[in-house]
N, C-alpha and C positions, 0 to 999 in steps of 0.2 A: 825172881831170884837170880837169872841167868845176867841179868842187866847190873844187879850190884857186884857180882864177882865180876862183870869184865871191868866194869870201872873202877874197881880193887885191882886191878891185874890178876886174878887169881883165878879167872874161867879156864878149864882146861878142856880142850877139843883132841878126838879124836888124831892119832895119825890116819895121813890119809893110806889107801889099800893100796896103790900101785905107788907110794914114794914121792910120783912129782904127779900134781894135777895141773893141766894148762886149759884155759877158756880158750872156745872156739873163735875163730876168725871171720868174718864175712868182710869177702871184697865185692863192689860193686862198680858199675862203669861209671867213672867221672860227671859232677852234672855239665850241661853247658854252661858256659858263660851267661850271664844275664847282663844284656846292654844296659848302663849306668851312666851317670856322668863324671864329671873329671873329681870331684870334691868327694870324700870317703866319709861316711860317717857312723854309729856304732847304730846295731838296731838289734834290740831284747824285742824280742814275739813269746808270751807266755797268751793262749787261748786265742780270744778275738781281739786282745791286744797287741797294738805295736806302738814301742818307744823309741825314738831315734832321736840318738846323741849328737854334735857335732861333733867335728872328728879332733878339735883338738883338747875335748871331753879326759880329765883327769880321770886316772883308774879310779880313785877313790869317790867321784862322782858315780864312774859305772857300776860300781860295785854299792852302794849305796841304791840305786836306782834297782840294781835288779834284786838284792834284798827285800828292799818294801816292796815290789812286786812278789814276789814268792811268799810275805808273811800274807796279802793281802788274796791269793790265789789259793 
């Protein structure tokens, strides 16, 4: 029931108790570099897989590529 009123716009939530909520932060130390070579290219890791784009790979290819990975995961 809560899913057909948000997709109506018509869900109504709680205010929240203190005014403003804010999510917490985590900073961590930078990783190192990892030596590579001069050519850059796009690489999706979903599981045990990895797909590596070349780099002058259209968004719309990558975006495409990492969709059917996600329907197929």
């Amino acid at each position: 029931m809560w899913r057909t009123l948000a997709k109506r716009g018509q869900l109504v939530l709680p205010a929240p108790e203190d005014g403003i909520e804010f999510a917490g932060l985590v900073i961590s130390e930078p990783l190192a570099e990892q030596p590579g070579s001069d050519t850059s290219c796009v690489e999706i890791c979903i599981g045990s897989v990895t797909v590596r784009l070349e780099s002058g790979a259209p968004i719309s290819r990558i975006v495409a590529v990492a969709r059917g990975l996600a329907v197929s995961s």
